[in-house]
C-alpha positions as CSV (number, residue, x, y, z in Angstrom):
1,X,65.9,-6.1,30.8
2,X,69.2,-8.3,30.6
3,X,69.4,-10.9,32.7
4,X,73.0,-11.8,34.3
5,X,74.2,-15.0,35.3
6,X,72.3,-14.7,38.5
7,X,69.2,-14.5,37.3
8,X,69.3,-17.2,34.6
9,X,66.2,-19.9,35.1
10,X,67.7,-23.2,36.0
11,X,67.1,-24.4,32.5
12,X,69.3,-21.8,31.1
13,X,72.0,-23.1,33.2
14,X,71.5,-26.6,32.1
15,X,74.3,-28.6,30.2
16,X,74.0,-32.0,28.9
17,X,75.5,-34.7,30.1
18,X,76.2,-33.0,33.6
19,X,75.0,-35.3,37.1
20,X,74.5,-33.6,40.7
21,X,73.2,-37.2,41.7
22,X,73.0,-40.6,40.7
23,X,70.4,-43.3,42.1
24,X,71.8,-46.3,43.6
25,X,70.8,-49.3,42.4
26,X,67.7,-50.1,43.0
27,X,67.2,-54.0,45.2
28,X,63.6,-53.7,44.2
29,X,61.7,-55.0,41.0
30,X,60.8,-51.9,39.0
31,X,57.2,-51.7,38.8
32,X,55.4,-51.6,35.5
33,X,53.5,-48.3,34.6
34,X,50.6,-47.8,32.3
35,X,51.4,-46.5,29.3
36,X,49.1,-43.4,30.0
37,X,50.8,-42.4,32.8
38,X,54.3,-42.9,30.5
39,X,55.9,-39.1,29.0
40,X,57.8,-39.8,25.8
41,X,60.1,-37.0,27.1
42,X,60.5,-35.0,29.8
43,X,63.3,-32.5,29.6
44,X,64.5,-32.5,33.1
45,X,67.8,-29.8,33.6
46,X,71.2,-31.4,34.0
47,X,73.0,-29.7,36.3
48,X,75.7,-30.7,38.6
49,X,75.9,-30.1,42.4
50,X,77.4,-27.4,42.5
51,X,75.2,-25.7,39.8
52,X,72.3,-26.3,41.5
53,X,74.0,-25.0,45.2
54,X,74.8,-21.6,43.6
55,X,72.2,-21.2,41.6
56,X,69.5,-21.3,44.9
57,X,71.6,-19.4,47.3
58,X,72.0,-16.9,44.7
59,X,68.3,-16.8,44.3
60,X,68.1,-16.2,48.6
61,X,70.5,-13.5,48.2
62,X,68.0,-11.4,45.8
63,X,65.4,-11.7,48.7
64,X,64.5,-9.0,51.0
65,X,64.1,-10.1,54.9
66,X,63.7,-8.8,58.3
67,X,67.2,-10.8,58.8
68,X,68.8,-8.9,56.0
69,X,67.1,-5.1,56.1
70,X,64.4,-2.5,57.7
71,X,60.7,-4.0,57.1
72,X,58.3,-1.2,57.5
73,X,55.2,-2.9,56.1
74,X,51.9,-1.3,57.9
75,X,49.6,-3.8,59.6
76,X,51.7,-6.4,59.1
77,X,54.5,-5.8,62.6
78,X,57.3,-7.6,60.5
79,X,59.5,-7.2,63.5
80,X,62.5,-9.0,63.8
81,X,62.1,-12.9,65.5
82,X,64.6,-13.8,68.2
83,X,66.5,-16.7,67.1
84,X,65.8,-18.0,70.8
85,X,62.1,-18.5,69.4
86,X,62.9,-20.4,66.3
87,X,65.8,-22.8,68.1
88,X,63.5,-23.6,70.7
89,X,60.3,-25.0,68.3
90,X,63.1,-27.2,66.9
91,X,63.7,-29.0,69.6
92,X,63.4,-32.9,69.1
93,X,60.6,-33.3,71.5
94,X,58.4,-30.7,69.9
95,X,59.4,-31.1,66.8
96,X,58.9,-35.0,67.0
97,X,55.5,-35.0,67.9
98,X,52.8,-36.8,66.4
99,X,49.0,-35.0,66.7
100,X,47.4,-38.3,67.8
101,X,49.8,-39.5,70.4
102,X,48.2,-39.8,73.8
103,X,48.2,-37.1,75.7
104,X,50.1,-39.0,78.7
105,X,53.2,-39.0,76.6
106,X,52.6,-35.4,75.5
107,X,52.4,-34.0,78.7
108,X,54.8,-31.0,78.2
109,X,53.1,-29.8,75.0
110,X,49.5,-29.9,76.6
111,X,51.3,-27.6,79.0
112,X,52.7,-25.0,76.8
113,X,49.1,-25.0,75.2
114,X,47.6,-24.5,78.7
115,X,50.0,-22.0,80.0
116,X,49.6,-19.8,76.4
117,X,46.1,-19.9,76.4
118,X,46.5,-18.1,80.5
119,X,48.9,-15.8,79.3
120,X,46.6,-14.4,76.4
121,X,43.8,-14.7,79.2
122,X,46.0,-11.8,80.9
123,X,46.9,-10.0,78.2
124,X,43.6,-9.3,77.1
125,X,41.7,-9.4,80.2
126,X,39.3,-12.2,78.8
127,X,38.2,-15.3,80.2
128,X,38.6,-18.0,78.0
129,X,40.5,-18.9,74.7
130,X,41.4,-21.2,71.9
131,X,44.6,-21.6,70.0
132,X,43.3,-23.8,66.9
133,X,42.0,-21.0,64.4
134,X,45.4,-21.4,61.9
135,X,45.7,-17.4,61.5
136,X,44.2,-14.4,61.4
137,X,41.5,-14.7,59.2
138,X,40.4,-17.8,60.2
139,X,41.1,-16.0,63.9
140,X,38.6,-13.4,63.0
141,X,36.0,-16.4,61.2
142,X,36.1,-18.4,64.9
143,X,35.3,-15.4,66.3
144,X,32.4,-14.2,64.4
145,X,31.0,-18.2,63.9
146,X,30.9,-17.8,67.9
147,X,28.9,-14.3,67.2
148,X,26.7,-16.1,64.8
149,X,25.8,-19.5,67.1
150,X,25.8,-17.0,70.5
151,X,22.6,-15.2,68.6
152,X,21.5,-18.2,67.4
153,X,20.9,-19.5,70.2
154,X,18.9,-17.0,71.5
155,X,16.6,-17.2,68.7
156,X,17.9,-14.0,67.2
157,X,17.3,-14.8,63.7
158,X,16.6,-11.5,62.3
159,X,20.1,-10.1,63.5
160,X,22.2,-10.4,60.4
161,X,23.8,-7.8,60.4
162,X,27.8,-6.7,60.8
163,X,28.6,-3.9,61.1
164,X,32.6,-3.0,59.7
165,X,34.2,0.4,60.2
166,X,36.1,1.5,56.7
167,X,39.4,2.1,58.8
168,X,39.3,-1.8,60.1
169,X,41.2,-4.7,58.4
170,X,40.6,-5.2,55.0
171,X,39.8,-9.6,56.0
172,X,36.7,-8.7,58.1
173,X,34.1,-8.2,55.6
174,X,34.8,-12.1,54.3
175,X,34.6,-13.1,57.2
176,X,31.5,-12.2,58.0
177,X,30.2,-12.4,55.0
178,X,31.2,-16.4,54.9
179,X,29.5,-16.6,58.7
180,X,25.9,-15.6,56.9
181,X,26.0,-11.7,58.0
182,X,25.3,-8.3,55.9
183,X,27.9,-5.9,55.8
184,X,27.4,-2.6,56.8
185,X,30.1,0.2,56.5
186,X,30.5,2.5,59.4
187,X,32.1,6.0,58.5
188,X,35.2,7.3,59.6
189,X,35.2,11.1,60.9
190,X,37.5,13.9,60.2
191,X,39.6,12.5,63.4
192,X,40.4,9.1,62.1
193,X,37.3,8.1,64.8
194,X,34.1,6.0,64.3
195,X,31.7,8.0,63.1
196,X,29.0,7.8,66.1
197,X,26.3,9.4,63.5
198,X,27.1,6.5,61.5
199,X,26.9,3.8,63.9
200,X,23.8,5.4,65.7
201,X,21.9,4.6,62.5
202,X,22.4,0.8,62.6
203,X,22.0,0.2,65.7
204,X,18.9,-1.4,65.8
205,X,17.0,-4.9,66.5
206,X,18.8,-6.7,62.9
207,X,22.3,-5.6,64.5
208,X,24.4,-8.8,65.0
209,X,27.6,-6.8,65.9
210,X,30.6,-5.1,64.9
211,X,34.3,-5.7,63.9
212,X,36.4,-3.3,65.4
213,X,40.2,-2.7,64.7
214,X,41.6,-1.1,67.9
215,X,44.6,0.6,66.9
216,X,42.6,1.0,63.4
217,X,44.6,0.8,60.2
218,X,45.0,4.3,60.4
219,X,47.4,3.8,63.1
220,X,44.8,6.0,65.5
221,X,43.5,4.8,68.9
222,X,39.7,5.2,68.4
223,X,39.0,8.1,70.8
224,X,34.8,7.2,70.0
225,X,35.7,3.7,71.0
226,X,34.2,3.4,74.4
227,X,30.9,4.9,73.2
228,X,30.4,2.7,69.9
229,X,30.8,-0.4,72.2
230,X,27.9,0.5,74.7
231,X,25.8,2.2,71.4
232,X,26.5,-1.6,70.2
233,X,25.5,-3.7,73.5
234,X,22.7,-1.3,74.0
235,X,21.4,-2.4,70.8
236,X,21.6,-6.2,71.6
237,X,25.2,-6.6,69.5
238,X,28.2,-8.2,70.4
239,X,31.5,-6.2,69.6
240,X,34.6,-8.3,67.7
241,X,37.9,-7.1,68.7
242,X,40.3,-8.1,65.0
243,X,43.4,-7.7,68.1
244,X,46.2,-7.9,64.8
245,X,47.2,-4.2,66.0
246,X,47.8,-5.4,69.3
247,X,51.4,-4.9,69.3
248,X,50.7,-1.1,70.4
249,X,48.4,-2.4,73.4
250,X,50.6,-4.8,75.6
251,X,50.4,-4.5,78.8
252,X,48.9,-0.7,78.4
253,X,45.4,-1.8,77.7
254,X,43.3,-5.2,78.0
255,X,40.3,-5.2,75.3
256,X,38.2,-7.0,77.6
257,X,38.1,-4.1,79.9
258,X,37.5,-1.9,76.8
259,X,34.2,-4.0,76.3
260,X,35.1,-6.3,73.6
261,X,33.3,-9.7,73.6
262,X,36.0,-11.9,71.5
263,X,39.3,-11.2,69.8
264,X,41.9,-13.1,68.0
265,X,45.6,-12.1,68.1
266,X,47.9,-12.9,65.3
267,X,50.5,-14.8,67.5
268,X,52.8,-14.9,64.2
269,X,52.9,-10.9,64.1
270,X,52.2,-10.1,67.6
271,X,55.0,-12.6,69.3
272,X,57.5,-12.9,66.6
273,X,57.0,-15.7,64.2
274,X,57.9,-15.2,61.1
275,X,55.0,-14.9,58.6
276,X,56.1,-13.2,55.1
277,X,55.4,-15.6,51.8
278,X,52.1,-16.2,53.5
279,X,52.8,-18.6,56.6
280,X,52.8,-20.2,59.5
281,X,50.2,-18.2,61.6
282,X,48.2,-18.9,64.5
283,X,45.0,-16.6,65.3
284,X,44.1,-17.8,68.8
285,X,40.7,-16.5,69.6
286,X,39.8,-15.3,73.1
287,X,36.2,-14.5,74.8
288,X,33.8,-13.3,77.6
289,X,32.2,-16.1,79.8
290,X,29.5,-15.4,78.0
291,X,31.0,-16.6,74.7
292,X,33.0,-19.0,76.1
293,X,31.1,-22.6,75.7
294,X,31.2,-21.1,71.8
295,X,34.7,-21.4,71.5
296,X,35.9,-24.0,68.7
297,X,38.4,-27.0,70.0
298,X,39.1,-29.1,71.5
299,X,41.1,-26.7,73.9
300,X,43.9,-27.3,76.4
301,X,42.6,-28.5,79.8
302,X,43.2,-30.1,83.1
303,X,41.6,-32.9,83.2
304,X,42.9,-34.6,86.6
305,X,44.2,-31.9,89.0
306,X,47.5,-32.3,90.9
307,X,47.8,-34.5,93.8
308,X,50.6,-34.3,96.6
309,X,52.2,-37.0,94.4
310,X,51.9,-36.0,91.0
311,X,51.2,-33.1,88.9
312,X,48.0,-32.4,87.0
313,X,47.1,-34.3,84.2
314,X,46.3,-32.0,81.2
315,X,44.2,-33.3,78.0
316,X,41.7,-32.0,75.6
317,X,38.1,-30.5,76.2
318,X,35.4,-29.3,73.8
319,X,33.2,-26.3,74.9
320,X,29.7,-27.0,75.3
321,X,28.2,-25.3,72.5
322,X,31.2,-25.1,70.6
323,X,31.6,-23.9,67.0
324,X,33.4,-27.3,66.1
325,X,36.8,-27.9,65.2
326,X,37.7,-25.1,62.8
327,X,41.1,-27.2,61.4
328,X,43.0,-30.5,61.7
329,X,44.4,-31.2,64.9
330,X,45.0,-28.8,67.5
331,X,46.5,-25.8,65.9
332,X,49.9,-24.1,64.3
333,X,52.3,-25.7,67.6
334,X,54.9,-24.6,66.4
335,X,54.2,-21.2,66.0
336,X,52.5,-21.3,69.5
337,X,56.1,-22.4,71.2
338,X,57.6,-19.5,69.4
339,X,55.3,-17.2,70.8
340,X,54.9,-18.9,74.7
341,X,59.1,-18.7,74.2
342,X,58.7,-14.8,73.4
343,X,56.5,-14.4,76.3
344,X,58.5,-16.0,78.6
345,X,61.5,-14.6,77.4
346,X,60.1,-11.1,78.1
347,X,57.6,-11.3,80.7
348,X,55.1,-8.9,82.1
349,X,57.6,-5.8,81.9
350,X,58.8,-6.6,78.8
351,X,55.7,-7.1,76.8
352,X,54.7,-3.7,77.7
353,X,58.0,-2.1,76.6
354,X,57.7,-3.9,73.3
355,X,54.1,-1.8,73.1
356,X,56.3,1.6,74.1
357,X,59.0,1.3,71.9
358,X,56.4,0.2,68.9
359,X,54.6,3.5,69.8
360,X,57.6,5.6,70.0
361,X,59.5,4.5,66.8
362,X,56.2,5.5,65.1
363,X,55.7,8.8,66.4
364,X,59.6,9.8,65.8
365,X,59.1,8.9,61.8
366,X,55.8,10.1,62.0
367,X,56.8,13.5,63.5
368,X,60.5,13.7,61.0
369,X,58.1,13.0,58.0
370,X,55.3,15.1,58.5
371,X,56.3,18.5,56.9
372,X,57.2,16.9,53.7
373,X,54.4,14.6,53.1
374,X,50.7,15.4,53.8
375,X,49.3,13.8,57.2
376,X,46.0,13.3,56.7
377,X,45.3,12.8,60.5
378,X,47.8,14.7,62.1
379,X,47.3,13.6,66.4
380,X,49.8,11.3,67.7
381,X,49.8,8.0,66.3
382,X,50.2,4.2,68.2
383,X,51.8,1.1,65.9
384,X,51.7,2.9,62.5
385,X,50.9,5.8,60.8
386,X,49.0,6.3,56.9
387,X,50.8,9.2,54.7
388,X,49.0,10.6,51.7
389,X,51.3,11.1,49.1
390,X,49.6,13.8,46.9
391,X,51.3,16.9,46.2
392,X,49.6,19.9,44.8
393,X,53.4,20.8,43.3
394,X,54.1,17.5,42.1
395,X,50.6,16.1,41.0
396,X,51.8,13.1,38.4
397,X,53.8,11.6,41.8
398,X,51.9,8.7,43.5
399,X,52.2,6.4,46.6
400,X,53.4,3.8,43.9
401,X,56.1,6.1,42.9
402,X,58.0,6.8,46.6
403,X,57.6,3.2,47.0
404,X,59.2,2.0,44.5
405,X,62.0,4.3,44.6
406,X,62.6,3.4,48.5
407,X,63.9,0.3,47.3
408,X,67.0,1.7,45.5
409,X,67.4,3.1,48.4
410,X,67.8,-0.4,50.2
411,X,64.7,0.2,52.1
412,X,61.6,-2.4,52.0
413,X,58.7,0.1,50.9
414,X,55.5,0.4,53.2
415,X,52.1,-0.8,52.8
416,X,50.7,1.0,49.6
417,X,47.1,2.2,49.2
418,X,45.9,1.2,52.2
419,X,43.7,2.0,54.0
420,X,41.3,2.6,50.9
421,X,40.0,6.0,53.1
422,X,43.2,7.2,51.9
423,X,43.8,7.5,48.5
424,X,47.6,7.4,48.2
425,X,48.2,5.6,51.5
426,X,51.8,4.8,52.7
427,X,51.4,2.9,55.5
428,X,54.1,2.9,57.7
429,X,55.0,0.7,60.9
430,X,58.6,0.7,61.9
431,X,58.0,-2.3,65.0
432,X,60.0,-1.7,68.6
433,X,62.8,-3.8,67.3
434,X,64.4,-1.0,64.8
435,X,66.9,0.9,66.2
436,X,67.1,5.1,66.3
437,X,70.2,4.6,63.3
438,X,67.9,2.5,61.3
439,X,64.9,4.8,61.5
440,X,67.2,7.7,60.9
441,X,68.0,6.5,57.6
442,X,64.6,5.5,57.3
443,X,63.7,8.9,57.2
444,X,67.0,10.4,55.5
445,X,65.9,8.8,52.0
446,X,61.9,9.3,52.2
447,X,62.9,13.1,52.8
448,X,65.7,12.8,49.9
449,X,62.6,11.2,48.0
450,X,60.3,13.8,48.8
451,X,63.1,16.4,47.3
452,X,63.2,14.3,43.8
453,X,59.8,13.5,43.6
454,X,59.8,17.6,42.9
455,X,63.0,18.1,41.1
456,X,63.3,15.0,39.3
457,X,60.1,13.4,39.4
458,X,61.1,11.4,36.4
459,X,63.5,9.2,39.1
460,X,60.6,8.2,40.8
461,X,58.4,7.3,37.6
462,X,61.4,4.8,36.3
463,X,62.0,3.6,39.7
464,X,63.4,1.1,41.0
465,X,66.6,0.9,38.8
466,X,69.0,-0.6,40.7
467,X,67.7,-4.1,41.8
468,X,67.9,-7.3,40.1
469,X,64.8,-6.7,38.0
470,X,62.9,-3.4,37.1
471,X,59.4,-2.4,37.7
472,X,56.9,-5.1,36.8
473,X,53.7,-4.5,35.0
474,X,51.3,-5.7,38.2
475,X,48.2,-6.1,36.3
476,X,49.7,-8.1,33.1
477,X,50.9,-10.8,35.8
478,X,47.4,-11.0,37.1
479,X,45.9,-11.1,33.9
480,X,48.4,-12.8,32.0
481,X,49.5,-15.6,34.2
482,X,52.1,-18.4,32.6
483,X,52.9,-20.7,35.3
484,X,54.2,-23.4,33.5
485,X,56.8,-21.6,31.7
């Protein structure tokens, strides 16, 4: 493929003898450099200012945002972020700090910590929780460390065993794995449920616990879900909540009172931070009493309660049995501002219309799309919902395919092949923050892409055609990788 100006490296774009900046002079003795560490060459680009200014914000005009279009990527909520949020972590005396300052000059950050670790106490109906885990995976490792040292210390050694549905989140087998479990599958039935057979058969003294996605990543609530737990506890197991679907749940149903012994959330999906290209997160992980002195720290205390004169004194404390520090310092703060701003921002109504609208938005796409591409579990949906793109009429068509093509139509594609139960998975999650015009065109070109993918399936196979750069070879890059050119 041609390139056009836009797209030229910044080498390409180089001409000698051209300066965007020149070094004062320096009012320091140069120091002298081994001669090993010394390049005979380096061919740096030359490129003025305002070379080097277009050239970047042409670059940020090829990507694709939440700010700039409709993000429909299943299990991930790529909702749009309130500015409020981001404006508000910004501020000089958060964004100031130092980690190791003492807490009596960081009295207003120890509260935020405090008042967001309460507010996902009543969200989820649990008793305790910790905000350092950095994101979800290392949300979902706290969690099952504290499985691991809760059994431990009961002298359980011979339960070693996790037990993983194959609709949950694809991170929860490494994470057990990496605490010293077994992985078992569980099956899924015909309903998008837990299989109970399936889970009856493990259920025995080895069983550690299980990792349960509630939404799974079929976009189902588990109607078996109440049943697997006690099946679990009966069997001396402890039941993992992985709460990254919790966007369907706010304020409609607390885990805790479902029966789950510890969950993380994903703050950055969950209460708007940002979180494509792989970061910040926060995975704050919540518990039981019983799994509470487990907890890794130090977490957000008062250490010296209020008097008529002053107000409480808030610091750090370490569980009793805790897990250990799980990361430098004290967690992702920012992100945590940006999501005790959301919260407040909202409140208790609000949180639980952001779990309606999230639900509804799904089940309108769900229902337009539904005659024209196979539902493999066809009962209403919560977050998200999986299509199967295979088409007895149009077999050489795949998942790949409509995805692809969705993005000459301007449109972000969805989650592709997964979850692995379904073969040709679109996996679609529109968040409560698209509106019904949005959703409408949403579903005017995956039905116009239905319609070609059996008249001119050939569009498909060739998409996408009309962005910067064509279809890339996926496995070539993997293999193939040259960094350094």
């Amino acid at each position: 493929m041609m390139m056009n100006r836009e797209q030229k490296t910044i080498f390409e774009l180089s001409s000698e003898g051209r300066n965007g900046f020149r070094f004062p002079k320096s009012d320091v003795k140069a120091a002298e450099l081994p001669n090993d560490l010394m390049r005979e060459t380096l061919p740096l680009p030359e490129l003025s200012e305002m070379d080097v200014v277009r050239h970047y914000t042409r670059l940020s005009a090829l990507n694709y945002s939440v700010d700039t279009g409709f993000y429909p990527l299943g299990s991930c909520t790529m909702k749009y972020n309130p500015k409020i949020c981001e404006k508000a972590a910004r501020f000089s005396g958060f964004s100031q700090l130092h980690p190791l300052q003492p807490v009596e000059t960081v009295q207003g950050a120890l509260l935020i910590l405090y008042e967001m670790q309460e507010i996902l106490q009543e969200i989820s109906g649990f008793h305790a929780a910790s905000l350092t885990p950095a994101a979800g995976a290392h949300g979902e490792f706290s969690g099952v460390k504290m499985i691991a040292a809760y059994h431990n210390q009961r002298d359980n050694s011979r339960r070693k065993v996790m037990l993983i549905p194959d609709s949950a989140h694809g991170t929860n087998p490494a994470s057990s794995v990496m605490c010293g479990f077994r992985v078992q599958p569980v099956n899924t039935n015909e309903r998008g449920n837990i299989d109970l057979k399936s889970l009856a058969a493990y259920c025995n003294d080895e069983l550690a616990g299980i990792m349960i996605t509630n939404p799974n990543t079929l976009g189902l609530f588990d109607e078996n879900l109440i049943e697997a737990i006690d099946m679990v506890h009966q069997a001396g197991g402890l039941v993992y909540g992985d709460g990254a679907n919790m966007n369907a749940l706010l304020g409609i149903a607390k885990p805790a009172e479902l029966g789950f012994d510890v969950m993380h959330f994903n703050l950055h999906k969950t209460f708007a931070t940002p979180h494509g290209g792989g970061g910040p997160g926060a995975g704050a992980v919540c518990c039981t009493e019983r799994l509470r002195d487990f907890l890794p720290g130090p977490i957000a205390a008062v250490i010296e309660p209020a008097t008529d004169e002053l107000p409480p004194l808030y610091g750090w404390k370490m569980p009793e049995k805790s897990i250990g520090q799980v990361g430098s310092f004290w967690g992702h703060f920012d992100v945590i501002v940006k999501a005790y701003t959301y919260c407040l921002m909202l409140g208790r109504d609000g949180l639980k219309r952001v779990a309606e609208f999230a639900t509804l938005n799904a089940n309108y796409l769900m229902s337009a799309l539904k005659d024209v591409y196979p539902l493999p579990y066809d009962r209403i949906c919560m977050h998200e919902f999986v299509l199967d793109v295979k088409w007895p009429d149009a077999p050489d068509v795949r998942a790949l395919d409509v995805a692809k093509r969705l993005m000459d139509y301007d449109f972000h594609p969805p989650t592709n092949y997964f979850p692995l139960i379904v073969h040709e998975a679109l996996m679609i999650e529109p968040t409560e923050t698209e509106s019904k015009q949005t959703l409408d065109l949403f579903i005017e070109a995956m039905r116009s892409i239905a319609k070609e993918a059996h008249e001119q399936p050939e569009l498909l196979h060739d998409a996408p055609v009309n962005t910067p750069f064509g279809r890339m070879d996926e496995v070539k890059a993997a293999k193939d990788l040259k960094i350094t050119e």
